[in-house]
VOGU-3710 file (C-alpha; in Angstrom, 3 decimals, decimal comma):
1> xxxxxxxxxx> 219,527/-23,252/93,202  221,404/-25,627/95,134  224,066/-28,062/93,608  223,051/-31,838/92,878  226,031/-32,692/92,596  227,210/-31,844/96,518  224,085/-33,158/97,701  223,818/-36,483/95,779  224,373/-39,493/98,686  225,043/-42,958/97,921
11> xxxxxxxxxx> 223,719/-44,168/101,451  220,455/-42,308/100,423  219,898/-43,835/96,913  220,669/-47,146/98,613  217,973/-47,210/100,970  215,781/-45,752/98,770  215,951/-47,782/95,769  214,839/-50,254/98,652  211,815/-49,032/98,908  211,067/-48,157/95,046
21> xxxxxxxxxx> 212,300/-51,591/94,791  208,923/-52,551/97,760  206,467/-49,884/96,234  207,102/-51,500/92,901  206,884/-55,082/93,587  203,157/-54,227/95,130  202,074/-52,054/92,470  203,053/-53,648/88,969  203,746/-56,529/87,871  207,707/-56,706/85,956
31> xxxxxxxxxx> 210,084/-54,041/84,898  211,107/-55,487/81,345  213,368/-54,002/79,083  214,042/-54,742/75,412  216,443/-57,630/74,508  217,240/-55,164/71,192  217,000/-51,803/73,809  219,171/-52,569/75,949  221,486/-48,748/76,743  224,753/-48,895/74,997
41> xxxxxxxxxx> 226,631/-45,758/76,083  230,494/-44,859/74,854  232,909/-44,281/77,602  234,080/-40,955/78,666  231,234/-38,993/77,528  228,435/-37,472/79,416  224,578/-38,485/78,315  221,288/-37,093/78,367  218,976/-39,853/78,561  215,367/-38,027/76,821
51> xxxxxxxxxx> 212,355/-40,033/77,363  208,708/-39,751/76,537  205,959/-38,638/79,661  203,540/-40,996/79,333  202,451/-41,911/83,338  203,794/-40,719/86,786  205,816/-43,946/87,208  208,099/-42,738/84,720  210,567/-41,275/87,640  210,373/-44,484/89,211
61> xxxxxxxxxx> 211,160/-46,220/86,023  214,333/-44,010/85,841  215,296/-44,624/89,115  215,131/-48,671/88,805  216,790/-48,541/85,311  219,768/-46,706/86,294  220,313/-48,753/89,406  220,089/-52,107/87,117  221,626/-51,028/83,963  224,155/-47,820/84,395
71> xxxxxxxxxx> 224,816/-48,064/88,210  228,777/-46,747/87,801  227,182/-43,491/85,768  225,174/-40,884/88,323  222,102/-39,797/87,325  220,796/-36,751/87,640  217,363/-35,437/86,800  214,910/-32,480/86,788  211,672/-32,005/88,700  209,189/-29,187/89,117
81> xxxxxxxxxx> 210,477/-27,405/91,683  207,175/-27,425/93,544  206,463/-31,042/92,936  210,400/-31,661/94,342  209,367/-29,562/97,515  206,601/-32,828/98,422  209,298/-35,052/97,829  212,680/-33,158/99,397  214,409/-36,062/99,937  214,578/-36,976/96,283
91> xxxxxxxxxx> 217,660/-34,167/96,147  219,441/-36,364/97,942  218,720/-39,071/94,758  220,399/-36,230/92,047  216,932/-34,670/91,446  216,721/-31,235/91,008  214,331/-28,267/91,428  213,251/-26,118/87,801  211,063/-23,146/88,100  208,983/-24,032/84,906
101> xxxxxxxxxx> 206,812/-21,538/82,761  209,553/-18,530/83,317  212,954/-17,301/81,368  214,379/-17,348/84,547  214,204/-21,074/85,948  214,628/-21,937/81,899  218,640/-19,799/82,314  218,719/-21,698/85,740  217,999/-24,917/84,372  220,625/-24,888/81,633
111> xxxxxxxxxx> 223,141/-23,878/83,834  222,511/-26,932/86,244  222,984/-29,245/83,095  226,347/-27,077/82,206  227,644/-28,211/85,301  226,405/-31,745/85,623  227,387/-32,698/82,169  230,820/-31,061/82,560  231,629/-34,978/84,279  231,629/-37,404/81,786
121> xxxxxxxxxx> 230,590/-40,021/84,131  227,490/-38,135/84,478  223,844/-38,880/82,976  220,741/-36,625/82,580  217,640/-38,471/82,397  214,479/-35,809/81,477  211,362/-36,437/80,056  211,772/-34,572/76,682  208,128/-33,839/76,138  208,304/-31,189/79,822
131> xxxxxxxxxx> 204,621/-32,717/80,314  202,289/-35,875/80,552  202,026/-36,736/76,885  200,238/-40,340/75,507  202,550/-42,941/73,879  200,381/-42,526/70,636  201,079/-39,255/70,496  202,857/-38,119/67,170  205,009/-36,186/66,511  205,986/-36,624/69,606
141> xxxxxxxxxx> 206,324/-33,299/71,320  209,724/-32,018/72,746  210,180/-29,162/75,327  211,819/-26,242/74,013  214,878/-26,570/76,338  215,933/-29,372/74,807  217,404/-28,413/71,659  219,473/-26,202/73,944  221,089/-28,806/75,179  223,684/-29,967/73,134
151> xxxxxxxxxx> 224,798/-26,597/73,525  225,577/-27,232/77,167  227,206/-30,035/76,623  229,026/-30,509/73,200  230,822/-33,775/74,151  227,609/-35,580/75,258  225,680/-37,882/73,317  221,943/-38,157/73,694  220,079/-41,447/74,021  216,396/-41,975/73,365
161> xxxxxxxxxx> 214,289/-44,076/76,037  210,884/-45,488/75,290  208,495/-46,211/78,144  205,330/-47,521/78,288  202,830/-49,231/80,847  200,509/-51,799/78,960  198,628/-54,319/80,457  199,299/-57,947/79,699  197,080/-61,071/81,390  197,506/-59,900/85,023
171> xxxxxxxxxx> 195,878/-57,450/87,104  198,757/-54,824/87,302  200,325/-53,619/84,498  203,752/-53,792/82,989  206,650/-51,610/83,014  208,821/-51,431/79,596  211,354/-49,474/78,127  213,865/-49,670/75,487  216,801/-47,520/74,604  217,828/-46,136/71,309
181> xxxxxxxxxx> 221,225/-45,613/69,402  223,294/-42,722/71,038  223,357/-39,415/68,697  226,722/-37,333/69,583  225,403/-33,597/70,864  227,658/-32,512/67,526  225,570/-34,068/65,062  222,611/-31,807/66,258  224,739/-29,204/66,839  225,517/-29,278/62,867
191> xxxxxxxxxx> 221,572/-28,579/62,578  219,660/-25,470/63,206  218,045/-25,286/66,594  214,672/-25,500/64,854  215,415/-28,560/63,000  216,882/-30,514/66,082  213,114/-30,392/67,655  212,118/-32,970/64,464  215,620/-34,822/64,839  215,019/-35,504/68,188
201> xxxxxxxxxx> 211,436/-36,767/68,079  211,635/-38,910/65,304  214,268/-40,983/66,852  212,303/-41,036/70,166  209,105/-42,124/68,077  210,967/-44,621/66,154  212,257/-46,644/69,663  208,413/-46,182/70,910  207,053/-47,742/67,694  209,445/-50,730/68,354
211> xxxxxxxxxx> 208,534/-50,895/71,589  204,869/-50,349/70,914  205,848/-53,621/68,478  206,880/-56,059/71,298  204,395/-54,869/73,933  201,178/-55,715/71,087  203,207/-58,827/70,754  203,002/-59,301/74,933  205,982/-61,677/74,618  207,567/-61,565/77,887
221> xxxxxxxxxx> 210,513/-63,406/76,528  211,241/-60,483/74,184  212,452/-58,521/77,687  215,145/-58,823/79,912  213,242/-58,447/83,330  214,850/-56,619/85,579  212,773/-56,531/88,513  209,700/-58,955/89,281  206,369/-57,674/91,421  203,887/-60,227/92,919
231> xxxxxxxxxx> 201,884/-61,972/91,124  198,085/-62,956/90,928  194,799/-61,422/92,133  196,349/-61,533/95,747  193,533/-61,158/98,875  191,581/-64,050/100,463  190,948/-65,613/96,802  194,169/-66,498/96,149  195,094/-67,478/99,523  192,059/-70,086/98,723
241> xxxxxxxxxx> 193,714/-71,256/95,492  197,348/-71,362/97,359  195,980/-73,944/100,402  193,980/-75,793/97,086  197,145/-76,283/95,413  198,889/-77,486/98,142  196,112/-79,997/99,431  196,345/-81,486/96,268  200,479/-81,449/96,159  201,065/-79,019/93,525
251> xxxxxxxxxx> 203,081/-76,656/92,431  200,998/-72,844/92,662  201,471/-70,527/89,963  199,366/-67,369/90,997  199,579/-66,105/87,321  196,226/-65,693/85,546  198,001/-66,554/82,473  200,266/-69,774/83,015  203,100/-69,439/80,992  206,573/-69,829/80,903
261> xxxx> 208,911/-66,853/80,921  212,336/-66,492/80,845  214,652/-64,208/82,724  218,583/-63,584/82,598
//
């Protein structure tokens, strides 16, 4: 398996948050997170960031958060390794290949972590469920690789990350997440390996419930918004309500749903 680490390249993850940044922007409408979830990670210790699976956009969402939030802390992350093979230039971004379903890629994949976690700059972000799962979902299911973790890494703390992709008053949907308290790799090291499955979920489902909270509440002053995608229905209608607006000398708002919201 080749080393993330060596490969990792700044100019790459430049240009290509770029064009997440682009594919975004067209595709949904806001990146919000939390006010109350915002990641609060202690100094000088490596992280695993463990998420739920809810939607393909999830590696996107990682990619966006770390650039906004944790830029000075590199992230690394697992993907299938024949999913990574249709994307190769994501090694280049600190994504790595896992043979899944065998012993073998499951040795190979701990021993990646060993080595990315021994730099306590360093952040694993992995989708702790190892497949699509819905946010509703309970318990929430975790891989069994994960409670091998803190093994790997003793010194690390582990962060819960809640996702999810509701739809508010707009055509495309929201992107939120919220971050939970860090939980140092020793406490769940003080636990049996079978008993850090349920310690792990429940604080995973307990940031998704508050999460689940605000996005029922569709608040977007609840968020910090982090990055903005277009607005309105877009096409030849609202090109029509844009030259309306400005015959008549006002201000156009392409929301369906004119509100204020407040950003940073």
């Amino acid at each position: 398996m080749l080393d993330p680490v060596a490969l990792r390249s700044l100019r790459h993850l430049d240009f290509f948050d770029f064009i997440f940044m682009r594919f975004f922007a067209k595709h949904m409408r806001a990146l919000r997170v939390a006010r109350w979830g915002l990641p609060e990670l202690p100094a000088g210790k490596p992280a695993v960031i463990f998420a739920n699976h809810p939607s393909w956009w999830d590696g996107v969402a990682f990619m966006l958060l770390y650039r906004r939030l944790l830029p000075e802390r590199p992230l690394f992350t697992p993907m299938a390794a024949a999913a990574l093979e249709k994307y190769r230039f994501m090694k280049r971004l600190g994504v790595f290949g896992i043979e899944t379903g065998s012993a073998r890629g499951s040795v190979a994949f701990l021993r990646v972590v060993e080595k990315v976690l021994a730099d306590p700059a360093h952040i694993l972000w992995i989708n702790a469920p190892g497949r699509f799962s819905d946010p509703r979902e309970r318990p929430v299911p975790i891989a069994p690789g994960m409670i091998r973790l803190p093994e790997m890494a003793p010194e690390a703390v582990f962060v819960p990350l809640a996702l999810d992709y509701p739809f508010w008053s707009e055509r495309k949907a929201e992107m939120l997440a919220a971050f939970g308290a860090p939980i140092p790799a020793a406490t769940l090291l003080e636990a049996p390996r079978e008993a850090r499955n349920a310690m792990l979920s429940t604080a995973l489902a307990e940031v998704m419930e508050k999460l689940s909270a605000d996005a029922i509440a569709r608040d977007p002053a609840a968020f910090q918004t982090l990055v903005q995608g277009r607005e309105g229905m877009g096409g030849i209608y609202q090109s029509w309500r844009r030259a309306k607006a400005l015959l008549r000398g006002e201000r156009f708002d392409p929301r369906h749903e004119q509100r204020a919201e407040t950003t940073p």
